[in-house]
C-alpha angles and dihedrals in degrees: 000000000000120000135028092249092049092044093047091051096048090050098044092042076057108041082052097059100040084055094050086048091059101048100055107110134156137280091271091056091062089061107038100040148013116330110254092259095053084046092053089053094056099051111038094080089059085042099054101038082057090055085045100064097029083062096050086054087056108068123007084197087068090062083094086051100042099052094077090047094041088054085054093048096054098095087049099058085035077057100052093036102245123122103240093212102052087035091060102044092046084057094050084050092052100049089040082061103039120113086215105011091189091061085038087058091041094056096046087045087049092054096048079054092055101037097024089225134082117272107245142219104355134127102206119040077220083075088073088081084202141135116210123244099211139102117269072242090067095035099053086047098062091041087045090055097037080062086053099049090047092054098038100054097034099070 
């Protein structure tokens, strides 16, 4: 990545899909909840903030990048009641000490997806003690795309 615009693209295009991913459900779920787009929207903020900071464990090097995106990013975090700063370098910690960061991300995506906000104040995504409610479709997207971000911001 080379420049802020290119990097905030790349993170919000995939904050996008993962969040379509996780709010595919099946035909009863029309009828019993919240219509897909109102899903989406609910769950796009927590998405975003948690490509956010898997980015920033990526690659140290994209810090410089990321500062202009993480000012903008601020109201989102205010409005989700997270402190962006201490959100972000609790993330960078747990990545940091993760055995697999990118199953590590797809569990803590998976369980924006279950519970539409961010997961706090732990320090392994194993802590969750949850199993995820979505289809093996939804799961292998996010993974898929956790493998994309990783190569992509590690060169």
């Amino acid at each position: 990545m080379n420049s802020v615009k290119h990097l905030s693209e790349f993170i919000s295009d995939v904050s996008t899909r993962i969040t379509q991913a996780l709010s595919s459900r099946g035909v009863m779920d029309f009828y019993l909840g919240d219509s897909v787009p109102e899903t989406q929207l609910k769950l796009f903020r927590p998405v975003f903030l948690e490509v956010l900071a898997f980015a920033a464990s990526c690659q140290q090097g994209i810090q410089e990048e990321l500062k202009p995106i993480l000012e903008d990013t601020k109201d989102i975090s205010d409005g989700l009641g997270l402190p962006l700063d201490d959100f972000i370098a609790g993330r960078i910690a747990l990545y940091a000490g993760s055995k697999n960061p990118e199953q590590s991300f797809a569990r803590l995506c998976n369980y924006i997806g279950n519970n539409q906000k961010n997961a706090e104040n732990l320090d392994d995504p194993e802590e969750l003690g949850f199993q995820s409610d979505y289809q093996n479709k939804s799961e292998m997207t996010v993974q898929v795309i956790a493998a994309e971000i990783t190569d992509k911001l590690r060169k």
